[in-house]
DRENKEGU-75484 format. One record per residue (C-alpha): x, y, z. Coordinates in steps of 0.25 Angstrom, whole numbers, m for minus. Layout:
REM DRENKEGU-75484
+-------+-------+-------+
:     X :     Y :     Z :
+-------+-------+-------+
:     X :     Y :     Z :
...
+-------+-------+-------+
//
This chain:
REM DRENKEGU-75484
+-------+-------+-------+
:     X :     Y :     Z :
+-------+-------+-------+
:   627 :  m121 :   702 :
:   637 :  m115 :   694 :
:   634 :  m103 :   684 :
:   644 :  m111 :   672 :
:   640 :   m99 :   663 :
:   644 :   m87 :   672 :
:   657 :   m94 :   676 :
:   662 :   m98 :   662 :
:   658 :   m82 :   657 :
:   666 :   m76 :   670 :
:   676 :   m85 :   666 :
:   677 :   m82 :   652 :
:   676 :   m67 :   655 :
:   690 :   m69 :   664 :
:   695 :   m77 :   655 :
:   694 :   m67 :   644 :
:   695 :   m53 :   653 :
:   705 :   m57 :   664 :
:   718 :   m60 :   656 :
:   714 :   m50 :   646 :
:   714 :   m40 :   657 :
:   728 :   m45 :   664 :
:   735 :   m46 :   651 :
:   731 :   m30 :   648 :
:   735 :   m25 :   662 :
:   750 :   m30 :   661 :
:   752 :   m30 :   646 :
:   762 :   m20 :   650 :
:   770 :   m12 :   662 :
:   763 :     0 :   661 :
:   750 :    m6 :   661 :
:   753 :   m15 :   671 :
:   759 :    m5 :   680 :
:   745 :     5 :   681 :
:   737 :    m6 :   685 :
:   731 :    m2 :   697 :
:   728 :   m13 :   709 :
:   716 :   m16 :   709 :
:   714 :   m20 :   694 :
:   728 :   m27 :   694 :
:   723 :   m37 :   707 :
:   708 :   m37 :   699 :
:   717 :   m43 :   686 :
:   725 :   m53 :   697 :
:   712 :   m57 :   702 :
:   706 :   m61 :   688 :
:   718 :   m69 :   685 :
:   718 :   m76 :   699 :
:   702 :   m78 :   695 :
:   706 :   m83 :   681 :
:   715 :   m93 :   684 :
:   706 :   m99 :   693 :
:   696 :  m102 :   681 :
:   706 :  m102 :   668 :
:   721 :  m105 :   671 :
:   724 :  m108 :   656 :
:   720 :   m93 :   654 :
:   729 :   m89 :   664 :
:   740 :   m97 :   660 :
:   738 :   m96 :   646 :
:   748 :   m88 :   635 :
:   761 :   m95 :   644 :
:   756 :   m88 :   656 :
:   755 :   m75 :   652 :
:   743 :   m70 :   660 :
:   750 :   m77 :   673 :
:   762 :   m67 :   671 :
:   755 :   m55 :   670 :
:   745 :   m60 :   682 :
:   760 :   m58 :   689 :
:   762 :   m45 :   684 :
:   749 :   m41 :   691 :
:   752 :   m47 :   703 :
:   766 :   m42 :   704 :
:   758 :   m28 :   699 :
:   750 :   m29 :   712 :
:   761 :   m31 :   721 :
:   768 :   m18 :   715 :
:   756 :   m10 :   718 :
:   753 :   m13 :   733 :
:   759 :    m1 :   740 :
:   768 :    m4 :   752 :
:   758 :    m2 :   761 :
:   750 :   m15 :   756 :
:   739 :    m6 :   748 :
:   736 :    m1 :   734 :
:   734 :    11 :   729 :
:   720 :    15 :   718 :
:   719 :    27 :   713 :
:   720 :    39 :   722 :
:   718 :    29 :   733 :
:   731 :    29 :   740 :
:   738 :    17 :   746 :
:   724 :    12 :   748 :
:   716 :     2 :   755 :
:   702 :     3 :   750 :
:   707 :     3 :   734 :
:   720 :    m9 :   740 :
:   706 :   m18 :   745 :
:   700 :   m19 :   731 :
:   715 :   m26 :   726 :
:   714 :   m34 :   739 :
:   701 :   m39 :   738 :
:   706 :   m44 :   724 :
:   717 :   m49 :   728 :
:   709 :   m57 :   740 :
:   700 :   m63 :   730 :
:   711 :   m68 :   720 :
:   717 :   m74 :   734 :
:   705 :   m81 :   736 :
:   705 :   m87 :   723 :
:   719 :   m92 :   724 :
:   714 :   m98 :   738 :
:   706 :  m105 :   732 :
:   715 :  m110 :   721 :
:   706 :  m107 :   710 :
:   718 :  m100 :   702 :
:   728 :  m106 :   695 :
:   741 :  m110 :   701 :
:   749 :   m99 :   692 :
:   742 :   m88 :   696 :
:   742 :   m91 :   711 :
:   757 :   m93 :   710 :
:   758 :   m78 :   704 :
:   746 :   m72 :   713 :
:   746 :   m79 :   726 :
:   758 :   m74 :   734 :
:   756 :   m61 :   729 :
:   744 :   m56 :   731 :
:   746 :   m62 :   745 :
:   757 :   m53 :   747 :
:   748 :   m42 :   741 :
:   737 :   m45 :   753 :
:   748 :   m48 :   763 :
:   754 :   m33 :   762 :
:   740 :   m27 :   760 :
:   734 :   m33 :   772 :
:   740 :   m23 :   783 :
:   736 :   m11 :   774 :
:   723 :   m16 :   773 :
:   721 :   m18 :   786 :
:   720 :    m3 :   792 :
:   714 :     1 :   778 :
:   705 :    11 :   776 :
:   695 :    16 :   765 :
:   688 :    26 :   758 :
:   673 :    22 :   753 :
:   662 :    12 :   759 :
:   665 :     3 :   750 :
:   679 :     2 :   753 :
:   677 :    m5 :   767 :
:   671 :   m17 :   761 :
:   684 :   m18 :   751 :
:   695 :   m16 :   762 :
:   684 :   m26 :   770 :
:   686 :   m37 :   759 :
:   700 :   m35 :   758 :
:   704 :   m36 :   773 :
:   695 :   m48 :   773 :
:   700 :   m55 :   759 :
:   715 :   m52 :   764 :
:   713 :   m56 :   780 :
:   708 :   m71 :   773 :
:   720 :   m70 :   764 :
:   731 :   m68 :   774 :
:   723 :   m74 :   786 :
:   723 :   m61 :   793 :
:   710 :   m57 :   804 :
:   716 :   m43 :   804 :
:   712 :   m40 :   789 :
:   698 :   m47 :   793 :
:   696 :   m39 :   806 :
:   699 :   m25 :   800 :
:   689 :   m30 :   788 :
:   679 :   m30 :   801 :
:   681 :   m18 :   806 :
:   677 :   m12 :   790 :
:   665 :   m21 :   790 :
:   660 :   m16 :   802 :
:   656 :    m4 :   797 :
:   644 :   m13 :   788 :
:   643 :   m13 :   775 :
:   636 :    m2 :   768 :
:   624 :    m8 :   761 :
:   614 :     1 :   761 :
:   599 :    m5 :   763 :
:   595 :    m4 :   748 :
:   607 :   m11 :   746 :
:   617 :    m1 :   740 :
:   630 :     1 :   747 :
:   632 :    14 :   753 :
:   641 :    18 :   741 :
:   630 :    14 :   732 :
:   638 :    11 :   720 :
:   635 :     0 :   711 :
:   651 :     0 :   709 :
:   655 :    m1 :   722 :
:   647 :   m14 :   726 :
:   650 :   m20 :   714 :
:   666 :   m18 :   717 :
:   668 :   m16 :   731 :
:   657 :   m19 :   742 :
:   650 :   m30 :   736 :
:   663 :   m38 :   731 :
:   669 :   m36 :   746 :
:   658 :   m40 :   751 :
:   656 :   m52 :   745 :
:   672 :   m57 :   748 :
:   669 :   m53 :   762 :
:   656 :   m61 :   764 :
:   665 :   m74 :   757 :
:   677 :   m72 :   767 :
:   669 :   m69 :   780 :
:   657 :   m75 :   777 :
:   650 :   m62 :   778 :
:   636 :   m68 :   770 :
:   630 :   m55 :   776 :
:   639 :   m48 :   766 :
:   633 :   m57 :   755 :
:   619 :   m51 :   759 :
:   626 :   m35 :   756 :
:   629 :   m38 :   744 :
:   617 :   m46 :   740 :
:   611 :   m31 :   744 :
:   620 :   m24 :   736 :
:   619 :   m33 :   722 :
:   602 :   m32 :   725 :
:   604 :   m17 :   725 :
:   614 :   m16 :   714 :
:   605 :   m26 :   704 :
:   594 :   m15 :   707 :
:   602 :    m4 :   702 :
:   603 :   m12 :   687 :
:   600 :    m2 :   675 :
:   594 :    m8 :   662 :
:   608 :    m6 :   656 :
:   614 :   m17 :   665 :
:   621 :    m5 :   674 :
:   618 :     0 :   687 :
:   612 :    12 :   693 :
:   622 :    21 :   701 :
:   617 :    34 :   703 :
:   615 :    31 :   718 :
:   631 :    28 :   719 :
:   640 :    36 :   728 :
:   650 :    33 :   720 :
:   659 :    34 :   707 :
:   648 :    26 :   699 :
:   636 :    35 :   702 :
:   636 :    42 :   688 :
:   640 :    29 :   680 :
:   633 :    15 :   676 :
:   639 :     3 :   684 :
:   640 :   m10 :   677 :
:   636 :   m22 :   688 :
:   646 :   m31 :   683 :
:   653 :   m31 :   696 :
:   642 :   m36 :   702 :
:   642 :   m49 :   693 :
:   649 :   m60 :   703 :
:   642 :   m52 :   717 :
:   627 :   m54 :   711 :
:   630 :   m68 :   704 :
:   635 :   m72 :   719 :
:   624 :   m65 :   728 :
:   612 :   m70 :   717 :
:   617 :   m84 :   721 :
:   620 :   m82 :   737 :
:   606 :   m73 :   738 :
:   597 :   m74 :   727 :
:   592 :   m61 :   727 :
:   584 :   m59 :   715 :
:   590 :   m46 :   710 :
:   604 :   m50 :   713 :
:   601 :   m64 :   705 :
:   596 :   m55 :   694 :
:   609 :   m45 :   695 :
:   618 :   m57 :   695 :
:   610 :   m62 :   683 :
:   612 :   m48 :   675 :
:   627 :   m47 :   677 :
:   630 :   m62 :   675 :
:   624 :   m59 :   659 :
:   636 :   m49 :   659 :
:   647 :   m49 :   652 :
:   660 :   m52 :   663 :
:   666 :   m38 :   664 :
:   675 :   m41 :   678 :
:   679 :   m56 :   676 :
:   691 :   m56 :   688 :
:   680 :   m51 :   697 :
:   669 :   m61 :   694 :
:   679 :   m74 :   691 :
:   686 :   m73 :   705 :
:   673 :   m69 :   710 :
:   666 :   m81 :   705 :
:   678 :   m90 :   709 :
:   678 :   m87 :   723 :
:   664 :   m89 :   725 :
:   656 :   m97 :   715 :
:   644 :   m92 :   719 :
:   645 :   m82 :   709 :
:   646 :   m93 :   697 :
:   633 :  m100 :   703 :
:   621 :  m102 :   695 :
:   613 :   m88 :   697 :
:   598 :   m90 :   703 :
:   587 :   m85 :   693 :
:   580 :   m73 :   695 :
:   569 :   m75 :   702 :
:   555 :   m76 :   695 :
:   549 :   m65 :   707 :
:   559 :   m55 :   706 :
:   552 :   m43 :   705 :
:   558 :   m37 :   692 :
:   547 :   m27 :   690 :
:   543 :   m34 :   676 :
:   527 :   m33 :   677 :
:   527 :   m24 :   687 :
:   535 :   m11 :   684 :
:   548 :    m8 :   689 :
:   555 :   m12 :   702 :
:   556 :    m2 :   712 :
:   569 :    m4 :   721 :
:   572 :     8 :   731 :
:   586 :    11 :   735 :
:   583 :    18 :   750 :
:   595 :    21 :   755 :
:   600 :    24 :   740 :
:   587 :    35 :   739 :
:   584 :    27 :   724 :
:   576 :    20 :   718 :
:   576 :    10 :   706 :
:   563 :     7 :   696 :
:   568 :    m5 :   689 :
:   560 :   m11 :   678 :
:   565 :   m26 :   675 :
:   564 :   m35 :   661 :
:   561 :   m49 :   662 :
:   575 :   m54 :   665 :
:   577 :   m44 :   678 :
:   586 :   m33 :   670 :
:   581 :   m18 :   671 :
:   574 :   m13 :   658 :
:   572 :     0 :   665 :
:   575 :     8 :   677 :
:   574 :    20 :   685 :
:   582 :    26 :   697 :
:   578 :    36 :   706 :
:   588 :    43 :   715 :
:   590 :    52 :   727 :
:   601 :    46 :   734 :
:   613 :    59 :   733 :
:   621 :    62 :   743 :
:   621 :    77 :   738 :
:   612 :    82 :   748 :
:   618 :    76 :   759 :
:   632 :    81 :   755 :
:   630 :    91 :   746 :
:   642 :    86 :   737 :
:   645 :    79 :   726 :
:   658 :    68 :   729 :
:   662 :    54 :   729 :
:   656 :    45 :   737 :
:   641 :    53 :   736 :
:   629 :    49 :   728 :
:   631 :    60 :   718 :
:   621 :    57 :   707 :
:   611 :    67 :   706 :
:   602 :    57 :   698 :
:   587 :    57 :   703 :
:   583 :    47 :   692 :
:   586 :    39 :   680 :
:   579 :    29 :   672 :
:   586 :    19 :   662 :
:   579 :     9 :   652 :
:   588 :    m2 :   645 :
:   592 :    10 :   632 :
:   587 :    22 :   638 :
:   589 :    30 :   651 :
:   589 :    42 :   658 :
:   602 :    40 :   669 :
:   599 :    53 :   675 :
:   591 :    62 :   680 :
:   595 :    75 :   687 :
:   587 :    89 :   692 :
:   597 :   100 :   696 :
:   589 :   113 :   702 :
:   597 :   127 :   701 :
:   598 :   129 :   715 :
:   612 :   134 :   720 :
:   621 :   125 :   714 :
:   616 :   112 :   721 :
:   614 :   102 :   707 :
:   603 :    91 :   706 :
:   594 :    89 :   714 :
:   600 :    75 :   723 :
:   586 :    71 :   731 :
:   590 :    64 :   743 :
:   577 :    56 :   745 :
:   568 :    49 :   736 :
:   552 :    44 :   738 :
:   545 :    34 :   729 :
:   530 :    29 :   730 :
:   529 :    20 :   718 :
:   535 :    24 :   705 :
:   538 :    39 :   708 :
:   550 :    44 :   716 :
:   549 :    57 :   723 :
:   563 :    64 :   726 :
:   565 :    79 :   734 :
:   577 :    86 :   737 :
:   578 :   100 :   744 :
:   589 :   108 :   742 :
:   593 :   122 :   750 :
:   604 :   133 :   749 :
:   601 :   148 :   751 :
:   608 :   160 :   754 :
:   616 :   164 :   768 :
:   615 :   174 :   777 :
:   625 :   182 :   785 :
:   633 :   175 :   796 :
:   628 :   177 :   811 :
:   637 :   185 :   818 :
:   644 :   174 :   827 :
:   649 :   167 :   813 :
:   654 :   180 :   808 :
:   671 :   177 :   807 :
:   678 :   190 :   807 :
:   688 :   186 :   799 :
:   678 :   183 :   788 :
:   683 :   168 :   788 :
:   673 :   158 :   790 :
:   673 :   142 :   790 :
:   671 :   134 :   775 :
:   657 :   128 :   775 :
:   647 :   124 :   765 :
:   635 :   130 :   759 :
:   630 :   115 :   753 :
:   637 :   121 :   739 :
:   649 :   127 :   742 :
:   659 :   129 :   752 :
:   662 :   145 :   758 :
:   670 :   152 :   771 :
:   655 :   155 :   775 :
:   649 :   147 :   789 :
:   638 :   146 :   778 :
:   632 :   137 :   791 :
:   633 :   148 :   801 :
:   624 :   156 :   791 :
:   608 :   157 :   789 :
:   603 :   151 :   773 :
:   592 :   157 :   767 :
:   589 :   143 :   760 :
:   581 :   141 :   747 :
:   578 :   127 :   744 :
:   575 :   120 :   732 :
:   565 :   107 :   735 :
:   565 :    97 :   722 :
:   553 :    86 :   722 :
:   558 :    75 :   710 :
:   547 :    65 :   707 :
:   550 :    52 :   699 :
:   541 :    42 :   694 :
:   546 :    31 :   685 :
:   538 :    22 :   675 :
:   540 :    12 :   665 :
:   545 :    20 :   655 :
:   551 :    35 :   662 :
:   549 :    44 :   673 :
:   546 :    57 :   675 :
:   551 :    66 :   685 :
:   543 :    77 :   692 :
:   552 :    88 :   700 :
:   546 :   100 :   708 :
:   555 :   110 :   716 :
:   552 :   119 :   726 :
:   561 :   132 :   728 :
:   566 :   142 :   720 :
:   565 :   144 :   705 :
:   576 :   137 :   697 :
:   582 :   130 :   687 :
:   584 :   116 :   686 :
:   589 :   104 :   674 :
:   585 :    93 :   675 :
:   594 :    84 :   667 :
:   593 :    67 :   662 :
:   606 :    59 :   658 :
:   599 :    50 :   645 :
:   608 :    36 :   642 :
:   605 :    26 :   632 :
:   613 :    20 :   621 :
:   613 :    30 :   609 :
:   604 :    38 :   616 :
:   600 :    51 :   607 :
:   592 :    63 :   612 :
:   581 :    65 :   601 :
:   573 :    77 :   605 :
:   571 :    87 :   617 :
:   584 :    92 :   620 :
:   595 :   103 :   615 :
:   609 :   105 :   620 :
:   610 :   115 :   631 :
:   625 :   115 :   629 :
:   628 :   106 :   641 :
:   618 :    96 :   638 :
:   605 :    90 :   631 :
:   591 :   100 :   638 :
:   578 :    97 :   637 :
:   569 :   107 :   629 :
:   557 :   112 :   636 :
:   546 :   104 :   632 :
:   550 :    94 :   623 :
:   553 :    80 :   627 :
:   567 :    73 :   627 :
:   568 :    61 :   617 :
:   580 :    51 :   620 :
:   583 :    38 :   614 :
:   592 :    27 :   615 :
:   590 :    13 :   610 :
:   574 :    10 :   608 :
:   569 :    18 :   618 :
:   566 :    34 :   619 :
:   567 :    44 :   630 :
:   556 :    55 :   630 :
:   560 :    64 :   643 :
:   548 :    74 :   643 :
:   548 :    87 :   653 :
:   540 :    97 :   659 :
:   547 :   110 :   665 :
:   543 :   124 :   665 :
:   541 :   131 :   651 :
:   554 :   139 :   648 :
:   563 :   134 :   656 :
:   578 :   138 :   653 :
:   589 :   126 :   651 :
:   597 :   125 :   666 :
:   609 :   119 :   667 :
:   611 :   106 :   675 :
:   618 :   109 :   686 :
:   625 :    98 :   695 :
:   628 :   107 :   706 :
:   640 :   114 :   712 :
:   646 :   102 :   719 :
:   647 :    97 :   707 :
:   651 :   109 :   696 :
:   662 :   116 :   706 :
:   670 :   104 :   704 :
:   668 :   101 :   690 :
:   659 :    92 :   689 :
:   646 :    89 :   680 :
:   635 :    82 :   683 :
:   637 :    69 :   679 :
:   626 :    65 :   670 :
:   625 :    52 :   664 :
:   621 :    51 :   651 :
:   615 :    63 :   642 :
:   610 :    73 :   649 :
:   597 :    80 :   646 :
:   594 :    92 :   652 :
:   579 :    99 :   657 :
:   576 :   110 :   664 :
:   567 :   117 :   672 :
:   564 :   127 :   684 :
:   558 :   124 :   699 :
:   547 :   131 :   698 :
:   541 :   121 :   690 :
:   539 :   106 :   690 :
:   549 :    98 :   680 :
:   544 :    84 :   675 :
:   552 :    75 :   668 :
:   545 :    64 :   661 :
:   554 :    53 :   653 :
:   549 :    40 :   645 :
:   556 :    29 :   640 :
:   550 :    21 :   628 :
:   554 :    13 :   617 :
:   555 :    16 :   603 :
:   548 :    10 :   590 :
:   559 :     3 :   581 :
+-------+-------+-------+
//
């Protein structure tokens, strides 16, 4: 049955966005001409999409939007290099960044094939873009790519042109990349991890290549990757990302995207928390309207009547929170539900980094040095970092986490040391000896030809979360050091009231008196116990990350504490709402 509601709002939404959009882009030369690819194809597609649904719109004010549809065609042409590809950013003559206007591209073809667009706009679009797809084609072809997720693009793109031009070739080299299997990790994440990059890349590919192969297996990924996704939801309506390995791992991430992916998985599978995520983002406002029209016109799943969410679903209502652990991810997630299935509160715990593995801080690693956060609908805590003095390394980054009901345990060990003389079949006479690294710095040493006298530094982090906090219990084993311990607060006018003086860099607890923070109608109180006396320390977020400039990336205010290793450190915080 058809969902009459959604349709009529995503058309009203393109109605009211689309031409809006295409009518700034070429409202002049200049404008026009620094319109990059990808965004120029996105606007060609949503008036494709539009005409399908609203010709009049198109057509109206003597055709206007229909000229400056050919000015971004015509736009497009011009930008496709001689080679058949297109250039984004710093990606040169690319086929990876190409794939994302060709995927586009194959999907404004497919509407066109289906003759759900008006007869105007295929007379200015339909000869065209098929030279566009023609000339791509070979390039494409012998591609290659960068990131994981860039596979399934290129995939979808050989796939989407070999139906275009009726070419096997296109759909054989897509084999060859499918091959390798997707990366879908067993808790449902892909290996990137990044909210961002589901929603835009592997998901949306998938999807197109499971309709144009008949791949349903495909379907059964996604489904995997919107469960995992909806799991992730904050009581703000965001998700969680401090377990990406990518760009998005220090910012929120609006599901949006997801929108049309979960309203056309909840009705193919039915799985309850997909049926629930598909409910959430259809309450939304429309934010990408050309994504969600042509995506709704070419399957009409996506506009059909959502399942309810199940009666059983096991929201944690009466019961405490739901427990969801994310294994190969190292996290996990308390989620306490309202009585409509949306998050009031939750909690994450995290030992997922790639530091220790690496010992670097890059694209493509999970960097977030988070072990925790906790967020309620006006009030959070986004971050919670420990960072020991101990030779320049930074945070502590656990690497494995253990839960026996609500209480987490996390340990990280951490070596360097001093080094001795070289044996003398190492010793180079001239004094020149090979670059290697010390697991902090680079030096002309053969610092692996030499013996270490290593100190260690072994950290024990407990966590145990309840209906209205945490605390956190830490205990080291090692030498004798200094260590800050620092929170990132968020909340709509959030306001520090007592607890805490400016160090000069940023908010520090004072020894023994309590942290109050507010925001809306609920109160912070952080209460902590360290050893008496203890000196301010400064946060440090570790060589790898200071040689190069860098901070450390705290989102939100930060609030500092401080303490030594030779004694236990407990930080207790307690949510509760205030009397009007």
């Amino acid at each position: 049955m058809l969902d009459v509601s959604y349709k009529a709002k995503v058309i009203d939404a393109a109605k009211r966005r689309i031409p809006a959009d295409v009518l700034a882009a070429t409202s002049d030369e200049y404008t026009l001409a620094n319109l990059a690819h990808r965004p120029t194809m996105e606007l060609i597609k949503g008036m494709v999409a539009l005409s399908a649904v609203s010709s009049d719109t198109v057509m109206a004010n003597g055709g206007q939007l229909l000229d400056c549809l050919s000015a971004l065609v015509a736009h497009l042409s011009d930008l496709q290099l001689d080679e058949g590809l297109f250039c984004g950013g710093d990606n040169l003559v690319s086929p990876p960044d190409s794939g994302f206007t060709i995927n586009d591209l194959c999907l404004a073809m497919e509407l066109v094939g289906l003759d759900r667009c008006s007869p105007e706009v295929m007379a200015v679009v339909k000869e065209p873009l098929m030279s566009i797809a023609r000339k791509a084609a070979p390039a494409m072809l012998v591609g290659g790519i960068h990131t994981p997720n860039h596979r399934w693009e290129i995939s979808s793109a050989l796939v989407g042109l070999g139906v275009l031009l009726d070419d096997k070739r296109l759909i054989e080299r897509a084999h060859q990349w499918l091959a390798e299997h997707i990366d879908i990790q067993s808790d449902g994440l892909y290996s990137e991890r990044s909210p961002n990059y589901a929603a835009h890349v592997s998901n949306p590919c998938l999807i197109a290549m499971a309709r144009r192969l008949r791949r349903e297996d495909f379907l059964d990924i996604v489904n995997k990757s919107l469960k995992a996704n909806a799991l992730l939801m904050q009581p703000d309506g965001t998700l969680e990302t401090m377990q990406s390995r990518r760009q998005d791992q220090f910012e929120s991430y609006d599901p949006e995207p997801f929108l049309s992916q979960a309203r056309l998985l909840a009705n193919v599978k039915a799985d309850a928390d997909v049926v629930a995520f598909a409910h959430e983002l259809s309450e939304r406002d429309i934010d990408d309207p050309a994504r969600h029209l042509t995506e709704l016109l070419i399957d009409e799943r996506v506009c059909a009547v959502l399942p309810q969410v199940a009666d059983g679903r096991d929201v944690g209502r009466d019961a405490g929170p739901r427990i969801v652990d994310f294994l190969d991810t190292k996290m996990s997630r308390a989620l306490w539900f309202d009585d409509t299935a949306h998050p009031l509160r939750t909690a994450t715990v995290y030992a997922g980094s790639d530091f220790d593995a690496t010992y670097r801080v890059a694209s493509g690693l999970a960097n977030n040095a988070s072990l925790m956060d906790y967020h309620t609908r006006e009030l959070g805590v986004t971050t919670l970092r420990l960072a020991p003095d101990f030779f320049d390394i930074g945070p502590l980054r656990p690497t494995a986490i253990r839960r026996t009901g609500m209480r987490w345990t996390a340990e990280e060990s951490r070596t360097s040391g001093y080094y001795q003389p070289l044996e003398e079949e190492y010793i180079q006479g001239d004094g020149r000896y090979p670059m290697t690294y010390e697991g902090r710095f680079f030096a002309q040493m053969s610092f692996d030809k030499r013996h270490r006298d290593e100190m260690t530094l072994r950290s024990t982090v407990d966590v145990e979360l309840s209906d209205d906090g945490f605390t956190v219990r830490v205990h080291f084993d090692g030498p004798r050091t200094t260590f800050a311990c620092v929170v990132g607060l968020v909340g709509d006018d959030l306001r520090i009231d007592a607890g805490v003086e400016f160090d000069g860099s940023m908010w520090a607890a004072r020894v023994g008196s309590p942290v109050i923070a507010q925001a809306g109608d609920t109160r912070l109180t952080l209460t902590h116990d360290e050893e008496a006396g203890t000196a301010p320390t400064a946060y440090d977020p570790g060589e790898t990350v200071t040689f190069v400039g860098g901070g450390p990336r705290i989102v939100g205010t930060p609030v500092k504490f401080s303490g030594v290793t030779s004694s236990d450190f407990v930080l207790t915080a307690r949510f509760e709402p205030m009397a009007r």
